[in-house]
C-alpha positions as a printed Julia matrix, in Angstrom:
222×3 Matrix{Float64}:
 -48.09  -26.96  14.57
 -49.42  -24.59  11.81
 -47.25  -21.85  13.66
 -44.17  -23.68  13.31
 -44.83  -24.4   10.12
 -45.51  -20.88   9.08
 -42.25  -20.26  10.56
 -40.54  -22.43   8.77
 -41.78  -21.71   5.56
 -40.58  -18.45   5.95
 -37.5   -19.04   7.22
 -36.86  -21.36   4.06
 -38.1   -18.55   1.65
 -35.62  -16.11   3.67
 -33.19  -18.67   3.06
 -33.61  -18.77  -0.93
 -33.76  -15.12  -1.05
 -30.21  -15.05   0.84
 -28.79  -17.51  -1.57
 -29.8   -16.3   -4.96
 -28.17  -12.88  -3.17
 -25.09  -14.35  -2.06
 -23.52  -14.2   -5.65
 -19.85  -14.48  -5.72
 -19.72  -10.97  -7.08
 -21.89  -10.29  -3.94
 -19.2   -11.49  -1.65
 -16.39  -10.39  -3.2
 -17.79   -6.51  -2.8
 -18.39   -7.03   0.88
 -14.65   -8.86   1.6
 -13.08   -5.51  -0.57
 -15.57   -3.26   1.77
 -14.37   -5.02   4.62
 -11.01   -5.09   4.02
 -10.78   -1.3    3.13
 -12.26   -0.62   6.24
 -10.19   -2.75   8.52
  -6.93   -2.02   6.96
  -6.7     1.64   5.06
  -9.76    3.55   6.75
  -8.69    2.23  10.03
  -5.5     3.49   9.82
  -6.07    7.1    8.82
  -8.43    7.46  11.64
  -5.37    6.81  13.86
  -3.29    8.95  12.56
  -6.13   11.44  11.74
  -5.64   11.39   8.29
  -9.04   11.32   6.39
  -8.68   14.73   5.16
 -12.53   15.02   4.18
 -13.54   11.41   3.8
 -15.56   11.09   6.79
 -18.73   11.02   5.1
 -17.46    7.97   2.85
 -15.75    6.43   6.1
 -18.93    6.91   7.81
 -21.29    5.58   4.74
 -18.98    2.6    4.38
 -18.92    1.52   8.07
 -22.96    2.13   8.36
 -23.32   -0.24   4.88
 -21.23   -2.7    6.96
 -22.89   -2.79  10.13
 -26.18   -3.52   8.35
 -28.39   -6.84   8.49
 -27.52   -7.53   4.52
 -24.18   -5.96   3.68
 -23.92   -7.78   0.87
 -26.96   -6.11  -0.97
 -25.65   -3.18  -3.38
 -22.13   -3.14  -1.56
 -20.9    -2.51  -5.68
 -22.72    1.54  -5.02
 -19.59    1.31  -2.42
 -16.98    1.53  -4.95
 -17.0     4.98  -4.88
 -16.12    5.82  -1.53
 -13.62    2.98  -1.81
 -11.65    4.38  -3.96
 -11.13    7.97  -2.52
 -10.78    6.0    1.04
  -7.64    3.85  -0.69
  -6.66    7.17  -3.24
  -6.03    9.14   0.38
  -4.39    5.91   1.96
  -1.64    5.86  -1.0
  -1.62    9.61  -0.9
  -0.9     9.98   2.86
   1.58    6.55   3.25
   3.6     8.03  -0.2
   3.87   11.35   1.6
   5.1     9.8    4.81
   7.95    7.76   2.38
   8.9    10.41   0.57
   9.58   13.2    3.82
  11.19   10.42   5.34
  13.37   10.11   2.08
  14.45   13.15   1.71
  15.19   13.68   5.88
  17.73   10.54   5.44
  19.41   12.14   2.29
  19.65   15.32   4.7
  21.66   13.47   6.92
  23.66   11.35   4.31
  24.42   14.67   2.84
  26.02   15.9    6.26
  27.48   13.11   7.12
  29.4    13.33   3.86
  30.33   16.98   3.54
  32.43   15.96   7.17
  36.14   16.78   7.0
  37.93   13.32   6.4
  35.13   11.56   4.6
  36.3    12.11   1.17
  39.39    9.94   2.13
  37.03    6.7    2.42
  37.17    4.13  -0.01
  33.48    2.7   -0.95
  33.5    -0.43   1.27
  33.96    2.84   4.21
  31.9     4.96   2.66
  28.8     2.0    2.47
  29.51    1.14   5.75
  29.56    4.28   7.3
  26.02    5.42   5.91
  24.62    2.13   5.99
  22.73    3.12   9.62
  20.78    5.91   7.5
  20.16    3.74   4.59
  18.65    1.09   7.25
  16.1     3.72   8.63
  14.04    3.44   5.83
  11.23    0.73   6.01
  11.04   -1.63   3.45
   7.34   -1.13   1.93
   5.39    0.4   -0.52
   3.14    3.26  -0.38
  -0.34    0.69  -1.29
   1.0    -2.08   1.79
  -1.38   -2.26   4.56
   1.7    -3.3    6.59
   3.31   -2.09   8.95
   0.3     0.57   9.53
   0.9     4.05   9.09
   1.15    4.72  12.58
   4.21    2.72  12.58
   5.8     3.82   9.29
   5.79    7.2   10.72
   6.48    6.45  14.64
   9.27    3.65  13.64
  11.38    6.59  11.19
  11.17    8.71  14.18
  12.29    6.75  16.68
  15.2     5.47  14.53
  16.11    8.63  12.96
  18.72   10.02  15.47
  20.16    6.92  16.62
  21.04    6.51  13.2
  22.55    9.16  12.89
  24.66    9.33  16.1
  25.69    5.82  14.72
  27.01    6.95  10.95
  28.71    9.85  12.81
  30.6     7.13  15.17
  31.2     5.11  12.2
  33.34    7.87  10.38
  34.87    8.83  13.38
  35.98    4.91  14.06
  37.18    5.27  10.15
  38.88    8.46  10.21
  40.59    7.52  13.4
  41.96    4.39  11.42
  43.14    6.56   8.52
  45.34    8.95  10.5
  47.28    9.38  13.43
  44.81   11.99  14.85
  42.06   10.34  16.59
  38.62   11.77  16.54
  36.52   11.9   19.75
  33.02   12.7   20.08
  32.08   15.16  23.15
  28.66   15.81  24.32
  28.57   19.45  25.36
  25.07   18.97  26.88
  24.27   22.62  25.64
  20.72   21.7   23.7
  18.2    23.85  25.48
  20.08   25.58  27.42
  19.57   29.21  27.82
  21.77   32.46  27.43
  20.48   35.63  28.68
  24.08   38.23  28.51
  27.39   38.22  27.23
  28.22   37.13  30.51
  26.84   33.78  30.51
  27.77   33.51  26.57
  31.39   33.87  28.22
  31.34   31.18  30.96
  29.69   28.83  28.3
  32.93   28.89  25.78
  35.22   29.35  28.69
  33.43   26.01  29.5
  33.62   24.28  25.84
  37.44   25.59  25.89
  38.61   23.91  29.21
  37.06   20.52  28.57
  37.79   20.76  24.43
  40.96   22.61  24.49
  42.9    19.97  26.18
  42.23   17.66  23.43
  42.98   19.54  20.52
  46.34   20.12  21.99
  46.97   16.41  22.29
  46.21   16.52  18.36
  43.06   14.82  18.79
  39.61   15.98  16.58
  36.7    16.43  18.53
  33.22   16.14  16.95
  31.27   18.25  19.5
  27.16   17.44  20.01
């Protein structure tokens, strides 16, 4: 019986220890830790991303893991910061390259014979595939992850592309008499080693695009 009660008293002085600890500034420093961890750390791991932070990734994941995380999680701050500073860094990076890859495009899409003739309503319509691309977010969201920001532009990018392109040809086609047709040449990769096979491979492009042209028809090769 003394045991238990030995026990007990201990448990209960344990148990006033943990409450005068468990300030709300206490638990607010562990939920920050937390979510930093679970959200901005845990997605530049996956993309490999932490650029020299592993010592703060690893002293903030070892603070976490411990019995009392809540005791001097403030001395965290530090490595907080430089783990969230990178997170903006690398998802504002990621926003910008993807930016400037759409304008790219735009850009060629535009400088296309014909697309001068659009009116704006065209014109928005025809680009509106590239303008789509672009995820809605901010370089601080936690959502969607990195990995997807990046994986989601790429996956999109072409097919965006391929779709403005059809767009002005659909346009241009309904602007004129000449109708524009898209031909897939199927030449990507492919490999030339002498004049000779430089020959047979325009012979080829002339016989299947030659026809067209003289039907007064503007082919967009790809």
């Amino acid at each position: 019986m003394k045991r238990n009660l030995d026990v007990l008293r201990d448990g209960l002085e344990q148990l006033g220890v943990c409450q005068a600890e468990l300030t709300p500034d206490a638990i607010d420093a562990v939920n920050q830790a937390a979510r930093t961890r679970d959200h901005e750390l845990a997605q530049l791991r996956q993309i490999e991303e932490l650029a020299g932070l592993e010592a703060d990734a690893n002293v903030l994941t070892s603070h976490l893991e411990g019995d009392r995380p809540w005791r001097e999680a403030r001395q965290l701050s530090p490595a907080l910061d430089r783990i969230r500073d990178r997170y903006v860094e690398v998802r504002r990076a990621l926003l910008n390259q993807q930016s400037v890859e759409v304008e790219a495009l735009r850009s060629q899409v535009k400088v296309r014979p014909g697309f001068e003739q659009l009116d704006a309503d065209q014109a928005y319509r025809v680009l509106r595939p590239l303008a789509d691309v672009m995820m809605e977010t901010t370089p601080e969201a936690v959502s969607p992850t990195l990995a997807e920001v990046r994986d989601r532009f790429a996956s999109r990018l072409h097919p965006a592309e391929e779709q403005a392109n059809d767009r002005l040809d659909e346009e241009l086609s309904q602007k004129t008499d000449r109708q524009v047709m898209k031909v897939e040449t199927h030449l990507r990769g492919r490999e030339v080693a002498n004049r000779e096979q430089l020959q047979a491979v325009l012979k080829e492009l002339e016989e299947r695009i030659g026809p067209l042209v003289d039907q007064g028809i503007r082919v967009r090769i790809v």
